[in-house]
N, C-alpha and C positions, 0 to 999 in steps of 0.2 A: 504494500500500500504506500502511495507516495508519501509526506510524511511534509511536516510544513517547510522544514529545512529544503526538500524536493520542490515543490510548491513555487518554494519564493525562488528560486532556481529558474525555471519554468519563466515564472512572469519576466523575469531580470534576462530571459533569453528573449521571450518576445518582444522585449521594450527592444531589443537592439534588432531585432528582422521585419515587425509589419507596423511599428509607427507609422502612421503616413497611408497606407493600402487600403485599398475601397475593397469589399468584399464585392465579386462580381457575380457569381453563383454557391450551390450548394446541391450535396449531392448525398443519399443515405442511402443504408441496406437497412438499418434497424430505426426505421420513425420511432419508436419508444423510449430511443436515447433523447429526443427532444421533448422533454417534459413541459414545457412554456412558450410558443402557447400552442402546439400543434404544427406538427411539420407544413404543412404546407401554408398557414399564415408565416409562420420561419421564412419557410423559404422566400415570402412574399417581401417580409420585412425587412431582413436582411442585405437583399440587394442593396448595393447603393453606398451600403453606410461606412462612410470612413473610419477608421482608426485612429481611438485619440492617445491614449495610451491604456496599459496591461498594470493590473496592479493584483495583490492578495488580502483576501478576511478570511481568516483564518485557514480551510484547504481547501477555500475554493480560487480558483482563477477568475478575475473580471476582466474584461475587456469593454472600456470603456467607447463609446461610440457616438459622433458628430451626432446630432439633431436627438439628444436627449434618452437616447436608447443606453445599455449594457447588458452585454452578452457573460453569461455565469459558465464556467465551466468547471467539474465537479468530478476530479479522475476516480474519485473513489478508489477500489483496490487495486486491477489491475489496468487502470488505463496512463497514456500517456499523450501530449501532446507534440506533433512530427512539423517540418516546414522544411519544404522542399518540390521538388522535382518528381513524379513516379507515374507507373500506372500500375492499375488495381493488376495484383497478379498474387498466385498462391504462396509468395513470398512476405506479403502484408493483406492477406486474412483478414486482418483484425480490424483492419481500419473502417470503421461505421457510420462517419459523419467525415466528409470533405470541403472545404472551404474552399473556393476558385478566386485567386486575391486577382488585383489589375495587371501586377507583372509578370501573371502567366506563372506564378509560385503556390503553393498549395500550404496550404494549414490542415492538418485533419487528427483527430481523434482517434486513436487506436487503444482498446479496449477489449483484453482476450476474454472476460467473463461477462461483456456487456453490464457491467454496475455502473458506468456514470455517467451524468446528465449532462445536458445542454439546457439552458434556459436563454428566452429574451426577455429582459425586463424592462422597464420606464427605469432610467435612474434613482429617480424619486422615491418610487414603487420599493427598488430595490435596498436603495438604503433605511427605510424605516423597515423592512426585512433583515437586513445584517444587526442592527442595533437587539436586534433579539438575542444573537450570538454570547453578547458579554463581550467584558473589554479582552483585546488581544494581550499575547502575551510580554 
Protein backbone atom coordinates (compact mmCIF):
# COMPACT_ATOMS: atom_id res chain seq x y z
CA UNK A 1 0.00 0.00 0.00
CA UNK A 2 1.42 3.21 -0.94
CA UNK A 3 2.09 4.83 2.31
CA UNK A 4 2.06 8.93 2.71
CA UNK A 5 5.85 9.10 2.44
CA UNK A 6 4.90 7.28 -1.36
CA UNK A 7 2.05 9.66 -1.79
CA UNK A 8 3.97 12.96 -1.34
CA UNK A 9 6.56 11.26 -3.76
CA UNK A 10 3.89 10.95 -6.40
CA UNK A 11 2.50 14.48 -6.04
CA UNK A 12 6.35 16.01 -5.99
CA UNK A 13 6.74 13.99 -9.34
CA UNK A 14 3.61 15.35 -10.97
CA UNK A 15 4.29 18.96 -9.88
CA UNK A 16 7.47 18.43 -12.11
CA UNK A 17 5.72 16.50 -15.50
CA UNK A 18 1.99 17.80 -16.20
CA UNK A 19 1.81 21.52 -14.54
CA UNK A 20 0.64 23.39 -17.21
CA UNK A 21 -1.20 20.06 -19.57
CA UNK A 22 -4.91 20.20 -20.52
CA UNK A 23 -6.39 16.99 -20.16
CA UNK A 24 -7.51 16.07 -23.77
CA UNK A 25 -9.38 12.62 -23.26
CA UNK A 26 -9.97 9.66 -21.01
CA UNK A 27 -10.12 6.36 -21.47
CA UNK A 28 -11.26 3.15 -18.83
CA UNK A 29 -11.73 -0.70 -18.76
CA UNK A 30 -13.15 -0.52 -15.11
CA UNK A 31 -15.83 2.67 -14.83
CA UNK A 32 -16.11 1.69 -11.13
CA UNK A 33 -12.78 3.11 -10.53
CA UNK A 34 -14.42 6.46 -11.16
CA UNK A 35 -16.44 6.82 -8.14
CA UNK A 36 -17.52 10.83 -8.71
CA UNK A 37 -19.43 11.58 -10.47
CA UNK A 38 -19.95 8.65 -13.11
CA UNK A 39 -17.68 7.91 -15.89
CA UNK A 40 -19.16 9.23 -18.40
CA UNK A 41 -20.02 12.88 -16.83
CA UNK A 42 -15.98 12.37 -16.15
CA UNK A 43 -15.21 11.81 -19.13
CA UNK A 44 -17.43 14.95 -20.19
CA UNK A 45 -15.84 17.17 -17.53
CA UNK A 46 -12.60 16.43 -17.73
CA UNK A 47 -11.98 17.45 -21.12
CA UNK A 48 -10.51 20.64 -21.33
CA UNK A 49 -9.20 21.26 -17.87
CA UNK A 50 -5.90 22.51 -17.32
CA UNK A 51 -3.59 21.64 -14.66
CA UNK A 52 -2.92 23.80 -11.88
CA UNK A 53 -0.84 22.17 -9.61
CA UNK A 54 -0.76 18.20 -7.61
CA UNK A 55 -0.77 18.56 -4.08
CA UNK A 56 -1.44 15.61 -0.91
CA UNK A 57 -4.34 15.35 2.21
CA UNK A 58 -3.28 12.88 3.76
CA UNK A 59 -3.03 9.58 0.95
CA UNK A 60 -4.92 10.90 -1.38
CA UNK A 61 -3.41 12.63 -4.48
CA UNK A 62 -5.26 16.15 -5.74
CA UNK A 63 -4.91 17.43 -8.74
CA UNK A 64 -5.96 20.79 -8.78
CA UNK A 65 -7.78 22.15 -11.84
CA UNK A 66 -8.38 25.66 -13.86
CA UNK A 67 -12.19 26.61 -13.65
CA UNK A 68 -12.73 25.46 -10.01
CA UNK A 69 -12.73 21.65 -10.49
CA UNK A 70 -10.16 18.97 -8.43
CA UNK A 71 -9.45 15.72 -9.41
CA UNK A 72 -8.88 13.05 -6.04
CA UNK A 73 -6.95 10.31 -6.63
CA UNK A 74 -6.80 7.43 -4.02
CA UNK A 75 -4.03 4.55 -4.91
CA UNK A 76 -5.29 2.67 -2.13
CA UNK A 77 -3.40 -0.65 -1.88
CA UNK A 78 -2.07 -1.65 -4.96
CA UNK A 79 -2.21 1.17 -7.32
CA UNK A 80 0.01 3.51 -8.80
CA UNK A 81 0.23 6.51 -10.78
CA UNK A 82 2.41 6.15 -14.44
CA UNK A 83 3.37 9.21 -17.00
CA UNK A 84 4.52 8.52 -20.14
CA UNK A 85 4.54 7.20 -23.57
CA UNK A 86 2.65 3.27 -24.20
CA UNK A 87 0.18 1.34 -25.57
CA UNK A 88 -2.26 -0.83 -23.70
CA UNK A 89 -0.51 -4.39 -24.12
CA UNK A 90 -0.30 -7.51 -21.75
CA UNK A 91 2.70 -5.86 -20.35
CA UNK A 92 0.56 -3.14 -18.32
CA UNK A 93 -2.80 -5.11 -17.56
CA UNK A 94 -3.38 -3.10 -14.98
CA UNK A 95 -3.76 0.20 -16.03
CA UNK A 96 -7.73 1.18 -15.67
CA UNK A 97 -8.01 4.79 -16.19
CA UNK A 98 -5.94 6.76 -18.90
CA UNK A 99 -5.51 10.27 -19.02
CA UNK A 100 -4.69 11.60 -22.88
CA UNK A 101 -2.68 15.05 -21.78
CA UNK A 102 -2.11 17.93 -24.90
CA UNK A 103 1.57 16.62 -25.41
CA UNK A 104 0.57 13.43 -26.76
CA UNK A 105 1.96 12.10 -22.95
CA UNK A 106 -0.28 9.94 -20.88
CA UNK A 107 -1.10 9.99 -17.07
CA UNK A 108 -2.83 6.71 -16.20
CA UNK A 109 -3.65 4.68 -13.17
CA UNK A 110 -2.40 1.34 -12.76
CA UNK A 111 -4.11 -0.75 -10.03
CA UNK A 112 -3.48 -4.75 -9.83
CA UNK A 113 -6.55 -5.26 -7.21
CA UNK A 114 -8.72 -2.45 -8.61
CA UNK A 115 -9.17 -0.71 -4.99
CA UNK A 116 -8.69 2.81 -5.83
CA UNK A 117 -10.61 5.69 -6.86
CA UNK A 118 -10.95 8.44 -9.05
CA UNK A 119 -13.11 11.33 -8.09
CA UNK A 120 -14.17 14.81 -9.61
CA UNK A 121 -14.85 17.28 -7.29
CA UNK A 122 -15.85 21.21 -7.18
CA UNK A 123 -12.84 22.40 -5.16
CA UNK A 124 -15.19 23.90 -2.61
CA UNK A 125 -17.18 20.62 -2.44
CA UNK A 126 -13.81 19.04 -1.86
CA UNK A 127 -12.40 20.97 0.62
CA UNK A 128 -15.12 21.10 3.29
CA UNK A 129 -14.75 17.01 2.58
CA UNK A 130 -10.92 16.87 3.56
CA UNK A 131 -11.42 19.19 6.62
CA UNK A 132 -13.30 15.89 7.92
CA UNK A 133 -9.94 14.05 7.71
CA UNK A 134 -8.25 15.85 10.90
CA UNK A 135 -5.32 17.91 10.83
CA UNK A 136 -2.32 16.35 8.86
CA UNK A 137 0.41 15.08 10.29
Amino acid sequence: MPELPEVETTVKGLNKKVLGRTFVDVWTDWEKTIKKPGFKMFKKEIAGKKIIKARRRAKNVIIDLLGGYSLLVHMKMTGHLLYGKWKKDPMNDFLHVVFFLDNKEKLALSDLRKFAKVELWKTGDLEKELEKLGPEP
